[in-house]
DRENDO-1510 file (C-alpha; in Angstrom, 1 decimal, always signed):
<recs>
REC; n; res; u; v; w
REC; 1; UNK; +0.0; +0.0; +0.0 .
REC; 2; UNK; +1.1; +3.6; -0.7 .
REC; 3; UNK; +0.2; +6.6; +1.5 .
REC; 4; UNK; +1.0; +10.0; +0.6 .
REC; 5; UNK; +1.6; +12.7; +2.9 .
REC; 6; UNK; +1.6; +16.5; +2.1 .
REC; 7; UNK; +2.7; +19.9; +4.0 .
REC; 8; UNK; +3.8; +22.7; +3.2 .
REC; 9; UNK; +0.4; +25.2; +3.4 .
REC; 10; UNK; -0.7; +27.9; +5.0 .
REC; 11; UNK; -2.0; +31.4; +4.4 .
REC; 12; UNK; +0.3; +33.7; +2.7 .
REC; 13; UNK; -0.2; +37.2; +1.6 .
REC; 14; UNK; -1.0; +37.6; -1.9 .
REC; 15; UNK; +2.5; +38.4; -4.2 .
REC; 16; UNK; +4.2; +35.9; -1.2 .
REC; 17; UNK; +5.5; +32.3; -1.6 .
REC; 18; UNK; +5.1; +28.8; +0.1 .
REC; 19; UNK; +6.9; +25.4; -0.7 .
REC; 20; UNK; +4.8; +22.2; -0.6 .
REC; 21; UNK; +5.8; +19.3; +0.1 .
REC; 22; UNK; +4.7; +15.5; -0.3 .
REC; 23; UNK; +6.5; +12.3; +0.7 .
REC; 24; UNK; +5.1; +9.1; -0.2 .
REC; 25; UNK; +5.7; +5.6; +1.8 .
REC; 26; UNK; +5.2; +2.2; +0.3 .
REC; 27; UNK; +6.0; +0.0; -2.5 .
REC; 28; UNK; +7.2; +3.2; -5.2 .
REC; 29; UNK; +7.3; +1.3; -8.7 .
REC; 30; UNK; +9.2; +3.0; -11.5 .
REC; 31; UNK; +8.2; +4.3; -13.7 .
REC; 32; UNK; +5.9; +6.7; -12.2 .
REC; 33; UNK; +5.0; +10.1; -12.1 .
REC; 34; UNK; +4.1; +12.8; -8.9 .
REC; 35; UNK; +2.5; +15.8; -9.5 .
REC; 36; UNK; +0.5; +18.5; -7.8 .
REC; 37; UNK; -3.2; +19.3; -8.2 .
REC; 38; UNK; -5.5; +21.7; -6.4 .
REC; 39; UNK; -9.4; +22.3; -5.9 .
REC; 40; UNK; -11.0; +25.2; -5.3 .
REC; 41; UNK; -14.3; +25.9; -3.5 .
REC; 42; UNK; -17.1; +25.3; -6.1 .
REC; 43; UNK; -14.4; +24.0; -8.8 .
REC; 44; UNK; -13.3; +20.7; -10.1 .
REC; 45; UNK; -9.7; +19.7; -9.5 .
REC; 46; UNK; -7.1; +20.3; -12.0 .
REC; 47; UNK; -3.4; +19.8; -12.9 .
REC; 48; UNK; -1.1; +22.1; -11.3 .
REC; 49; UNK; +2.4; +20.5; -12.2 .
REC; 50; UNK; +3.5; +16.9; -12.8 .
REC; 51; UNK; +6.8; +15.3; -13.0 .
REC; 52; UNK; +7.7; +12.1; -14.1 .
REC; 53; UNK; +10.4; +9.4; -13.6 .
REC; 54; UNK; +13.4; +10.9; -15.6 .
REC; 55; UNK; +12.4; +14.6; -14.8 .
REC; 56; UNK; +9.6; +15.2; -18.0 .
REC; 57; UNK; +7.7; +18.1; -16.6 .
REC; 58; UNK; +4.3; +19.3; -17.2 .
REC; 59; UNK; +2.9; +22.4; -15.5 .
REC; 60; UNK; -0.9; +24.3; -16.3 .
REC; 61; UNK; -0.9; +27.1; -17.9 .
REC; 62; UNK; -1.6; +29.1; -14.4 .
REC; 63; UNK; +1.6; +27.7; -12.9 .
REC; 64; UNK; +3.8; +28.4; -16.1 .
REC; 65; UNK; +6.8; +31.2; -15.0 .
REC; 66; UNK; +5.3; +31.2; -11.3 .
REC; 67; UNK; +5.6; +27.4; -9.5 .
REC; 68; UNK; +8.3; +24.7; -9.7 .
REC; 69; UNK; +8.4; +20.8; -9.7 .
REC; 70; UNK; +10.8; +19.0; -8.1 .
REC; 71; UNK; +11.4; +15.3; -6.9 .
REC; 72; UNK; +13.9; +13.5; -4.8 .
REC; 73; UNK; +13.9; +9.7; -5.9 .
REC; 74; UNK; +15.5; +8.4; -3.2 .
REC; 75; UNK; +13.1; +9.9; -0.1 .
REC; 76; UNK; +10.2; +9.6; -3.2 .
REC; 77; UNK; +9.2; +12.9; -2.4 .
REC; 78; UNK; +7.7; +15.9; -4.2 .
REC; 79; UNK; +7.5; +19.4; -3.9 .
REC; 80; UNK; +6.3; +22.6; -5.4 .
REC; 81; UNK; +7.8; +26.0; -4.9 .
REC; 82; UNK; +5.2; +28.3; -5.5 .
REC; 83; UNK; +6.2; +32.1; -5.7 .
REC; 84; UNK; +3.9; +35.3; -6.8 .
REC; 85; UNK; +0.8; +33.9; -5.3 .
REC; 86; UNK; -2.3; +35.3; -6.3 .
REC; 87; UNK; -6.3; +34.7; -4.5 .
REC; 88; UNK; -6.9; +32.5; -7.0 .
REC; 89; UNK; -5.1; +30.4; -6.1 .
REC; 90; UNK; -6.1; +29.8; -3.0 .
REC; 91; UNK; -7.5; +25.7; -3.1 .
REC; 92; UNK; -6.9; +22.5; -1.5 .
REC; 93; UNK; -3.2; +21.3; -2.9 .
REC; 94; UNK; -3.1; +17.4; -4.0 .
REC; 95; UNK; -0.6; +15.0; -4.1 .
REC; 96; UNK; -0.8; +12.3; -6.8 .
REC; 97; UNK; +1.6; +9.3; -7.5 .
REC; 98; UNK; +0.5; +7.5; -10.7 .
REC; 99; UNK; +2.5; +4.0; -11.8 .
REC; 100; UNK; +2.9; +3.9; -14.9 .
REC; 101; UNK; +2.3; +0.9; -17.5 .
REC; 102; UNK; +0.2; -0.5; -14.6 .
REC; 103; UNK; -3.6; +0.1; -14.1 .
REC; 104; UNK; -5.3; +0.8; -10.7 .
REC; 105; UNK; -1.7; +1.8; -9.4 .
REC; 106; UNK; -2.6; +5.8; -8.7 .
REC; 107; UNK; -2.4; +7.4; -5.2 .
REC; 108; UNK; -3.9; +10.8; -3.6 .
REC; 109; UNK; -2.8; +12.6; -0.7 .
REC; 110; UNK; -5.7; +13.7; +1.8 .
REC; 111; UNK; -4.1; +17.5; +0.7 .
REC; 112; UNK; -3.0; +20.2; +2.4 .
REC; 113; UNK; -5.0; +23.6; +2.0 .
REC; 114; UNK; -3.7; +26.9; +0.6 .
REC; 115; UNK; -4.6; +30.3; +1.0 .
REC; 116; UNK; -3.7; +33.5; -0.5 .
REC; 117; UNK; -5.4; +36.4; +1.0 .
REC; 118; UNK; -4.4; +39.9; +2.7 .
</recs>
């Protein structure tokens, strides 16, 4: 079984910056990918930034210029550094760990909540 564990949030002034952070525990197959996605009140959860086994990055359009990806293999851990934050987006952060090549193999984190307001 994997469990995924994120921290990390907090409120933060709007224009601030906050680094989340998400370890996972279990039986990590490779290859796989961990990402980041967030949910805001009324909203449907969406992609903030993934990054997959040999560093391939994807990041929404949102998080382009602002946020930043990073893994450590070897404490399977992810994180996202997320600078110039606006109000929107304020949302409940996710962590996901997805095996790759192998169905049913894809893990949430209970998330950790984000807000950006003065």
């Amino acid at each position: 079984q994997v469990h995924l564990v994120e921290s990390g949030g907090g409120l933060v002034q709007p224009g601030g910056s906050l680094r989340l952070s998400c370890e996972a525990s279990g039986s990590i197959l490779s290859p796989n990918a961990m990402g980041w996605y967030r949910q805001a009140p009324g909203k449907e959860r969406e992609l903030v930034a993934v990054m997959h086994t040999g560093d391939m990055t994807n990041y929404a359009d949102s998080a382009k210029g602002r946020f930043t990806i990073s893994r450590d293999y070897v404490g399977n851990s992810v994180y996202l550094e997320m600078n110039s934050l606006k109000p929107a987006d304020t949302a409940v952060y996710y962590c996901r760990l997805t095996i790759l090549l192998r169905l049913g193999m894809d893990y949430w984190g209970k998330g950790t909540l984000v807000t950006v307001s003065s």
